[in-house]
N, C-alpha and C positions, 0 to 999 in steps of 0.2 A: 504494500500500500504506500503511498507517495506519501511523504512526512505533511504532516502541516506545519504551518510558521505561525510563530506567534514569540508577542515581545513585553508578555502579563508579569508583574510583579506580583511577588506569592510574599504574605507574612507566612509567620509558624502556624497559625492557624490553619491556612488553607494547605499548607504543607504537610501536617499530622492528617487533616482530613485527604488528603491525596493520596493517602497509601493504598487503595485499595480500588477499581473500577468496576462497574457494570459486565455481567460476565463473567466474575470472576479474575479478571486480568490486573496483574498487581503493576505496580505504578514504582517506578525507581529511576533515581537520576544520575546523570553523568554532565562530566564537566565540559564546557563547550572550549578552552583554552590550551585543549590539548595534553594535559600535562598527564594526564588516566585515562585510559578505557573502562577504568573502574565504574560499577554500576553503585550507588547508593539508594540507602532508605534517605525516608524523609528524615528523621531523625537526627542521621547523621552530619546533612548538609546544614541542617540547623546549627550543630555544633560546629561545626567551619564558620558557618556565621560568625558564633558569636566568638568564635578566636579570633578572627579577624577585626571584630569589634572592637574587642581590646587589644591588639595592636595599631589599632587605629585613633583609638581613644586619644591620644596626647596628641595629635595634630587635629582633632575636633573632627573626624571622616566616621560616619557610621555604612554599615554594607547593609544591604538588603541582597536576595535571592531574584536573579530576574529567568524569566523562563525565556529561552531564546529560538526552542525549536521542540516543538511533538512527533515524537515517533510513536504510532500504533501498529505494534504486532498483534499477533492471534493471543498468548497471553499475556504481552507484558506491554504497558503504557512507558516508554521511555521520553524522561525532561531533560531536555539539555540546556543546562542554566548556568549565569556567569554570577559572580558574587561580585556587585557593581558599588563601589562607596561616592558619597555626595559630604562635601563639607557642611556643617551647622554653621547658623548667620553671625551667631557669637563669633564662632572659632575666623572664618572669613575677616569682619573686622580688625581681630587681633594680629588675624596672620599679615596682611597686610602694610599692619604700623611697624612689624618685622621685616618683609620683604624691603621695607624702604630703605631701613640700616643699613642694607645692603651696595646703594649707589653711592660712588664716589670710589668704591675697595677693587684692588684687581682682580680681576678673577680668579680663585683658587687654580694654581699649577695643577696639570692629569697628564696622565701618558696612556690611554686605555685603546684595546682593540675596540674594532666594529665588532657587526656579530656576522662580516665577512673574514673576520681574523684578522684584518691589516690597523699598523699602530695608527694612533691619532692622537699628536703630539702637541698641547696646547703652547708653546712655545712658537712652533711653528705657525701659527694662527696670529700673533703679533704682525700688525702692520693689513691686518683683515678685519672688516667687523663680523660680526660674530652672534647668532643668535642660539642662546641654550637652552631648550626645554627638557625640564625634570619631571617624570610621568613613570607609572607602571600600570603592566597590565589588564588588573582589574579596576582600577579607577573610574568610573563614570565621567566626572568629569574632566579626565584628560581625552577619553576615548571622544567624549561628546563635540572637543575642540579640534579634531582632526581634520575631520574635514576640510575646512577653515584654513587652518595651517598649512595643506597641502596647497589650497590654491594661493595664497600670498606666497608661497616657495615657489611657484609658478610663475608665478606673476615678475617675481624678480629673480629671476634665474641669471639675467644679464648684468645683473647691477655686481657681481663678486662677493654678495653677504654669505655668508659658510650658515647653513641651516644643520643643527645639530640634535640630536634626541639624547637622554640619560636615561638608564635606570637600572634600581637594584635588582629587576628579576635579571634571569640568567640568558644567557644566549640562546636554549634552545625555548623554552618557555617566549622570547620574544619572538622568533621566524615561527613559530608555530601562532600566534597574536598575529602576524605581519599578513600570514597566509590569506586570515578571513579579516583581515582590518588593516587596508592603507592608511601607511604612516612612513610618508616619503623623505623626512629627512633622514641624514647620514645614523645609523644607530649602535651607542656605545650598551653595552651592557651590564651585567654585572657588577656595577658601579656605586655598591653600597656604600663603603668609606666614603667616598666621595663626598653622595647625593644625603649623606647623616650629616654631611657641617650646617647644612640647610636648614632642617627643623624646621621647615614653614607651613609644611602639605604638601599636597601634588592638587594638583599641575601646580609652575611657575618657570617662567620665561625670563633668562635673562639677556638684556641689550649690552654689546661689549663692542666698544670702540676698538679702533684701531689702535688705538693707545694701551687696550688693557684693560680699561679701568670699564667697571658697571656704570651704564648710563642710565638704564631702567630695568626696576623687574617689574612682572604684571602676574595676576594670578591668574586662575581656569577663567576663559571668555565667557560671557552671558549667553547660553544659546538660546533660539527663538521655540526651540520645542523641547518634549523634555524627553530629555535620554530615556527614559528606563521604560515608556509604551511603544517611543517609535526614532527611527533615527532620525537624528537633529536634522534642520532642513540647512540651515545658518548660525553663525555664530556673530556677536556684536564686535567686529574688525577695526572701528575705529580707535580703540584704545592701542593696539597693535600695530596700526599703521601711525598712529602719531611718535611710538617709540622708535621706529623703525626710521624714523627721521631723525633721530637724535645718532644713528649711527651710521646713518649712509653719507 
């Protein structure tokens, strides 16, 4: 039978009652990111939740379970669901009066591969502007600003600014994310020491002059629809192109 698609957000509730279907046909999920073929109960993805919760906790990001695709067999209901985080308006605020401390300091020195394997050596980028965004995975809200980002990378493809991506998941965990979600800039991986001097949340963008120095950071864009029912249509670009001046 042809899967069907759908992009429903499940609390615990609807998740405990999902164990079981019409017919007889038990109900178990898998992850859409690649990283298992493993089937879960509800139960369990529950408890991913809320691990994820509290590692999330101190940069203000709560997850929720998004269902991203329905497979029906003859007896098994399978969800393929991504565990999607959104920052709190509190945490937002704060992160922000942080991210600002940021302008004016050189950009932290890195020598990290892609997750082609070839080095990418921030020294080498002096005398280049330089745009950095810090994102992982399961994020919502970096996932939500792609789009976006891919066509400003577009758009100025001519102009020599080096479009950069970080994050702490690992290499394979990100080409398997790349495979079902364009995300066109250059991508470093693995990059947890790094992207921990941060401490602000994800997403965050920073603007680096030719000189080195942070010109702007910005946090996740405003998009125009909301992640977790349907993919974003657009993202609020004006704050991004006005940075994007300050380093071209």
């Amino acid at each position: 039978m042809k899967p069907k698609r759908s992009a429903q957000s499940l609390g615990l509730l609807a998740l405990l009652l999902g164990g079981t279907q019409a017919h007889g046909q038990v109900v178990r999920y898998r992850s859409v990111d690649g990283s298992s073929p493993k089937l879960w109960t509800a139960a369990q993805v529950d408890t991913f939740r809320q691990v994820m919760n509290r590692r999330g906790r101190p940069a203000g990001i709560a997850f929720e379970v998004v269902i991203r695709r329905t497979i029906t067999r003859p007896d098994t209901v399978i969800q393929e669901y991504s565990l999607l985080g959104t920052h709190t308006p509190a945490a937002l605020q704060a992160r922000q009066q942080g991210l600002d401390g940021f302008i004016g300091q050189p950009l932290p020195a890195f020598a990290l591969p892609d997750v082609q394997g070839k080095l990418v050596d921030s020294h080498h980028l002096l005398g280049k502007p330089v745009v950095l965004n810090l994102w992982f995975t399961t994020c919502g809200p970096c996932i939500a600003e792609m789009p976006t980002l891919n066509r400003i990378q577009r758009e100025k493809a001519a102009t020599g600014i080096v479009f950069l991506a970080m994050t702490f998941d690992n290499s394979e965990k990100v080409r398997a994310f790349l495979h079902k979600q364009p995300f066109t800039y250059r991508q470093l991986a693995g990059a947890q020491q790094y992207c921990s001097q941060f401490a602000t949340g994800y997403p965050v963008t920073f603007f680096v002059g030719r000189d080195g120095l942070i010109k702007k950071v910005l946090g996740g864009l405003a998009v125009a629809t909301n992640p977790h029912t349907q993919p974003p249509s657009s993202a609020d670009d004006q704050a991004f192109y006005a940075a994007l001046k300050q380093i071209e």
